[in-house]
NUDRENNU-910149 format. One record per residue (C-alpha): x, y, z; residue in one letter. Coordinates in steps of 0.5 Angstrom, whole numbers, plus 500, padded with zeros to 3 digits. Example, Ala and Ser with C-alpha at 12.3 -4.5 7.8 and 13.67 -1.06 7.14 Angstrom:
<rs>
@east = 525 | north = 491 | up = 516 | r = a $
@east = 527 | north = 498 | up = 514 | r = s $
</rs>
This chain:
<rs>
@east = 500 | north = 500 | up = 500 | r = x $
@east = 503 | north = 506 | up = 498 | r = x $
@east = 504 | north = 512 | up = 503 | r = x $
@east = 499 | north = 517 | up = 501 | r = x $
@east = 493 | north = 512 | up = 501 | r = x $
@east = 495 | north = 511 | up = 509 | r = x $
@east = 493 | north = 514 | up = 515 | r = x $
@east = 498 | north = 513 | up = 521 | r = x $
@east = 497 | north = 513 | up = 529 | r = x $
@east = 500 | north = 513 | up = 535 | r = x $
@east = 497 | north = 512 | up = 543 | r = x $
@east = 500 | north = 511 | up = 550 | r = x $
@east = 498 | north = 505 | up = 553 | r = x $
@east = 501 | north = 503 | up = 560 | r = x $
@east = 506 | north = 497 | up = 559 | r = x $
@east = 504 | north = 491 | up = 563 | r = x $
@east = 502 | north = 485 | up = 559 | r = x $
@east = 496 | north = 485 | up = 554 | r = x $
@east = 495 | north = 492 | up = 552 | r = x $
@east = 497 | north = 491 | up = 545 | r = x $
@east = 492 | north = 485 | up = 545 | r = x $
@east = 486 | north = 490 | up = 547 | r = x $
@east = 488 | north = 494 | up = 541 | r = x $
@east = 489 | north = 488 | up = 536 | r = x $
@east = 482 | north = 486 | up = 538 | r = x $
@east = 478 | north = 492 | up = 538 | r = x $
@east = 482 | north = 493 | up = 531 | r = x $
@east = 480 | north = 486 | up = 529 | r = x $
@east = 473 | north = 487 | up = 532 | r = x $
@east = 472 | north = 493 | up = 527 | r = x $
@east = 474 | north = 490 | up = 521 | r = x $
@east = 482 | north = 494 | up = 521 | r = x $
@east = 488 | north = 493 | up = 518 | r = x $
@east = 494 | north = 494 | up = 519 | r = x $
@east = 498 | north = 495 | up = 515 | r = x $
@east = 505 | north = 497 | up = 520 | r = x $
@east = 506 | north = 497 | up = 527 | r = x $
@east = 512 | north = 499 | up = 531 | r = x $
@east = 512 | north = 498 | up = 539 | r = x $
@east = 516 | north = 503 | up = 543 | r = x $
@east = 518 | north = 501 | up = 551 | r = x $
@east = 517 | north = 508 | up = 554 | r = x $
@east = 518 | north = 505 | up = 561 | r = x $
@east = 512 | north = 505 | up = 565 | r = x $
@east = 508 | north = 506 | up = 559 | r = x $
@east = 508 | north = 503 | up = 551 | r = x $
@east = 508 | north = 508 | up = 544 | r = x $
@east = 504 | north = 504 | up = 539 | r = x $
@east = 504 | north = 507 | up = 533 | r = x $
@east = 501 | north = 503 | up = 526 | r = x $
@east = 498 | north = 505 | up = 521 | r = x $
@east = 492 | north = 503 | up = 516 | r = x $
@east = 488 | north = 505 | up = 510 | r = x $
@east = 486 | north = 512 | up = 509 | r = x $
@east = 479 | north = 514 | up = 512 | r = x $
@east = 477 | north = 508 | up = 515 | r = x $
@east = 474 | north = 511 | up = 521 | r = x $
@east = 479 | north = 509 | up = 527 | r = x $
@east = 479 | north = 515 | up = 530 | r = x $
@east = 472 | north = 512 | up = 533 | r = x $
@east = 475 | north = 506 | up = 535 | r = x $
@east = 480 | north = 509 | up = 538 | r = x $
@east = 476 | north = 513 | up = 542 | r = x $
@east = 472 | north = 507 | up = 545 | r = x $
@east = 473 | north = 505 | up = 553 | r = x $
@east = 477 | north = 499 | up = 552 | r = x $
@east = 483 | north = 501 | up = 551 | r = x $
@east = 483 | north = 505 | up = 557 | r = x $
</rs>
């Protein structure tokens, strides 16, 4: 996929175990997919940023309580 028909994301989850699983789920569960995916370890927290075709709704997603 190229680049300009992308969107990237970036979200801040506490870095304990199962919180990038919450987040593929919920991406599962919306039909999404992910087209890149980078993890960065910020000590008590984790950076996930990734990135999905353009205007696919994540936004909405995102907002949902479950990764919070």
């Amino acid at each position: 996929m190229r680049p300009e028909n992308t969107s990237r994301y970036s979200i801040v989850v506490k870095n304990r175990p199962g919180e990038l699983a919450k987040l593929t789920k919920l991406l599962s569960d919306a039909g999404m997919n992910v087209s890149g995916l980078r993890i960065t370890n910020l000590g008590d927290k984790s950076s996930i940023q990734f990135a999905t075709p353009r205007d696919c709704g994540l936004k909405q997603v995102l907002r949902k309580p479950a990764l919070r």
